[in-house]
N, C-alpha and C positions, 0 to 999 in steps of 0.2 A: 728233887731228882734232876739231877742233870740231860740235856738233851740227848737225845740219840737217834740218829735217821732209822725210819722204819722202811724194808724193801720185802714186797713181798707181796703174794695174793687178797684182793680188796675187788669191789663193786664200782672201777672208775669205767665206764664202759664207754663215754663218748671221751672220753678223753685220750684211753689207748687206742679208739677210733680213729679219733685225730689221726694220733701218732704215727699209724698204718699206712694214711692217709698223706705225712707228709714225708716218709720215707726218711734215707736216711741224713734229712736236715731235718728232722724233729727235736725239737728241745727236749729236753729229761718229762716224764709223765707229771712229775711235781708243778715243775713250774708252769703248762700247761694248765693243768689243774687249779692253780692258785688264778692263772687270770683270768677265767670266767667268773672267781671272787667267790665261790662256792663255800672255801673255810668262814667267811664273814658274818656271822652271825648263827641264830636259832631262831627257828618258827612250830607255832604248833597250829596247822591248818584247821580252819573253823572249830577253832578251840577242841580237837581232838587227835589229830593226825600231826605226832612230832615231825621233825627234820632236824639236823643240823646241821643247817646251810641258812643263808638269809632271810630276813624277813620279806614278804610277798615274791620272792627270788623263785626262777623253777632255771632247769639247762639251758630253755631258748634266750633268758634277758641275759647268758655272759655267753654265749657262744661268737656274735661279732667284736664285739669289743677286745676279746682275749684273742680272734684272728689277728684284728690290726695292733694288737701290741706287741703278735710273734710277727707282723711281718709280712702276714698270708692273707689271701684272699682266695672265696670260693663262691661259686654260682647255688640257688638256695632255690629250689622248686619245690610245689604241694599244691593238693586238690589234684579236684577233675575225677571225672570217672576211674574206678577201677582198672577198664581195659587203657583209657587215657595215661592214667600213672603207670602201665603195666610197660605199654608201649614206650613211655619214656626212660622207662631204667632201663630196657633194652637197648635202645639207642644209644643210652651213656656208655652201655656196658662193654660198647664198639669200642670206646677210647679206656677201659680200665677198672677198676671196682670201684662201687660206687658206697659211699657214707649215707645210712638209712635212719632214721629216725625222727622222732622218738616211734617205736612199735610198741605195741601190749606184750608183754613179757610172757603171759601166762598161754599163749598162742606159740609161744617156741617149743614147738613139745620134743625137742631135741635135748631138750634139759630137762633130768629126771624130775620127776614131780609136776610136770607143770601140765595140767588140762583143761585148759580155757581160764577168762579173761577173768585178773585180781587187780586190774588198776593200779601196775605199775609199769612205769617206762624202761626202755631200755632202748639202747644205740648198736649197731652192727655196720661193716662192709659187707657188703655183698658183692659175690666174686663171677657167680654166671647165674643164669636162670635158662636151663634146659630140661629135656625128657618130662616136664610139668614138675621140676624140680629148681629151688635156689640152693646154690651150695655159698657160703658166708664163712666171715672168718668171727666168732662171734666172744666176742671180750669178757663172758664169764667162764671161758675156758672150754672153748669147744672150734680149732680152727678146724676149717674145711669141713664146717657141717651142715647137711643135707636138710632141707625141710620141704612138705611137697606146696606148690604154689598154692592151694586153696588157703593153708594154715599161715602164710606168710600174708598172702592177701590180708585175711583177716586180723594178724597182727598191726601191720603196716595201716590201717584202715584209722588205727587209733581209736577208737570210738570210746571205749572204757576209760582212757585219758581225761585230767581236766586242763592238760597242756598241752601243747602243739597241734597241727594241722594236718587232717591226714595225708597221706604217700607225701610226707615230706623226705627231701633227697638232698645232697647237696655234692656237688661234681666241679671238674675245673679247678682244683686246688692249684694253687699256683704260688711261690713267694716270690714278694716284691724287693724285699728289702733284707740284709742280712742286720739281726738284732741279735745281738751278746744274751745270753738268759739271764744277767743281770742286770741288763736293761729293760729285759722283757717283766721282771720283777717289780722295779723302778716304775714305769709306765702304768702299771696294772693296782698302786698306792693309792691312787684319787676315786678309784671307784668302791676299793676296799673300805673305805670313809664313807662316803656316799651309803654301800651296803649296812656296815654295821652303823650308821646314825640311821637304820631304818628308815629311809627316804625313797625305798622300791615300792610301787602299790601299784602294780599294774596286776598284781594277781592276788586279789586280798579276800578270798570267802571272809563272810559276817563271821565273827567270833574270830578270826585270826590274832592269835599273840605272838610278841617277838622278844629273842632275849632276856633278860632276867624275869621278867612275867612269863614269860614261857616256859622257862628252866620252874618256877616255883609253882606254878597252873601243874605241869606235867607230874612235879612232883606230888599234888594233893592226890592227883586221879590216881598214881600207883598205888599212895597210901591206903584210897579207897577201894580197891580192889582193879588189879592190873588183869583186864580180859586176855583171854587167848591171842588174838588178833593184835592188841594192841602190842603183848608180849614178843609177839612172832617177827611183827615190825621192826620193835627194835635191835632184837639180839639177831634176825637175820641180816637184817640190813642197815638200818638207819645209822647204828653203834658201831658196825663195822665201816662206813662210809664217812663218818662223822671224824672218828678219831683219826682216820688216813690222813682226812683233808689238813687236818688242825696239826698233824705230826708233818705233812711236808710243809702250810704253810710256816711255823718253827723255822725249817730248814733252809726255806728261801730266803724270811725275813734275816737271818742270822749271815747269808751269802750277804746279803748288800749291807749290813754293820747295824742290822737296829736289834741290837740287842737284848733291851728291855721290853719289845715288843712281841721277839722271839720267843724272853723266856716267859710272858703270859700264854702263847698261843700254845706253847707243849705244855705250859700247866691246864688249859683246856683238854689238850689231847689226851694227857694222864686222867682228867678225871670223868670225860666221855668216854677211855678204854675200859678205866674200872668200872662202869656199870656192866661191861657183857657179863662177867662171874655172880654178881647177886641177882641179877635179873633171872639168867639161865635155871637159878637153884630156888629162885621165889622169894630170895632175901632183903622182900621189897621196901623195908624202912629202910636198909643199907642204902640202898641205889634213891627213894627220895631226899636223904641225906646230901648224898655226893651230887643230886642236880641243884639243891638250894647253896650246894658252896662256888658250883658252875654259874650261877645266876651274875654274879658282881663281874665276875670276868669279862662280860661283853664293853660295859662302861669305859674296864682300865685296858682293854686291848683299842678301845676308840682312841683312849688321852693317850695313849704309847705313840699311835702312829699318828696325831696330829703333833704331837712335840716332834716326833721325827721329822718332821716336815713334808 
């Protein structure tokens, strides 16, 4: 199948963050996205919890590196007391809205369904904090929404996380330098290698597998019977998150001329799409299937982009 740009609603939330964040000099969400290096790779954390993003890889290891390859620099605060962090997004909030994360997702109860903490991360702006109220502009589709300070506290607190630090904030966004987003592409190539030759271990729970062992580990445990929990991960997010990353990175690698690089990473994105349909319906030998054909891919999307240079 031939490529095709996908635009449209997805789970990028520190990355429309960003974009918020840098106004109207933000690059396209794609290329943004692609330099934190996110598409590069699969892990299945302590051998149970997929992802399709890198191995030992979480948001915080490509958030500076993808600044300085746009060009930007920001100031990066965390810790401290409650009142300590509380006092300091007030302060910022004098010069502007401030970039929050990661918070506990399940502590936004501004979004249907959510009633306390499921250990997953999420990014927002935050725009004021009055009346014991944050009002945020918040990237799963809810701008200008209200939550009362105890619930935000306790998001922002992190604790159910097993990544970042809590009341981390990051303020001061500033660009240094104007970069082409085809050079912001270019530049963001050696860590995409780095990624997918699985060379990240700074976040590695015991039992962690990466790419094609992970694609083939993930697929036995479906065949073995795919729990509630694990099901709900995928088809809620991870499969919707996964195949975005892998359909723009396609679209970037195809802006700078690699090709054959391209057309592996939309053959990722086409066969991490198709599992949301048999997953959804229980068609679970279908979807072990299509992750053992996912499995070789990580290898020939390495050799793509070291021949590329």
């Amino acid at each position: 199948m031939k490529h095709f740009n996908y635009i449209g609603a997805g789970p990028y939330c520190y990355s429309n963050s960003f974009s918020m964040m840098f106004g109207r000099d933000a690059p396209d969400i794609a290329v943004i996205e692609f330099a934190t290096g996110s598409p590069f790779g699969m892990q299945l954390v302590g051998g149970t919890l997929p992802f399709f993003d890198p191995y030992g890889w979480t948001p915080e290891a490509g958030f500076d590196g993808a600044l300085e390859a746009m060009g930007w620099l920001s100031t990066s605060e965390s810790g401290g007391t409650p009142q300590e962090a509380l006092d300091r997004l007030k302060a910022a909030l004098a010069t502007g809205p401030v970039w929050v994360g990661p918070v506990e997702m399940g502590w936004l109860r501004h979004q249907p369904g959510k009633d306390g903490p499921m250990a997953a991360d999420h990014y927002i702006v935050v725009l004021a904090v009055e009346n014991g109220r944050v009002t945020m502009h918040d990237p799963e589709g809810h701008p200008f929404a209200s939550l009362p300070l105890d619930d935000f506290m306790a998001a922002w607190q992190a604790e159910t996380l097993d990544h970042g630090q809590p009341y981390t904030m990051r303020t001061g966004f500033r660009g240094v330098r104007e970069v082409a987003e085809e050079d912001i592409i270019r530049a963001s190539l050696p860590e995409a290698v780095r990624l997918l030759s699985m060379q990240c271990t700074q976040h590695l729970p015991d039992g962690t597998l990466g790419n094609a062992e992970a694609a083939e580990a993930l697929a036995a445990m479906i065949e073995g019977g795919c729990g509630d929990n694990l099901r709900g991960h995928l088809i809620h997010f991870a499969i919707r998150v996964g195949a975005r990353r892998l359909a723009d990175a396609a679209t970037c690698l195809a802006r700078i001329g690699h090709a054959d690089a391209a057309q592996i990473a939309s053959k990722q994105a086409q066969l991490v799409g198709s599992l949301q349909y048999p997953l959804t319906l229980g068609l679970d030998d279908e979807a072990a299937t299509t992750l053992r054909q996912l499995g070789p891919t990580y290898d020939a999307l390495l050799a793509a982009l070291r021949n590329a240079g």
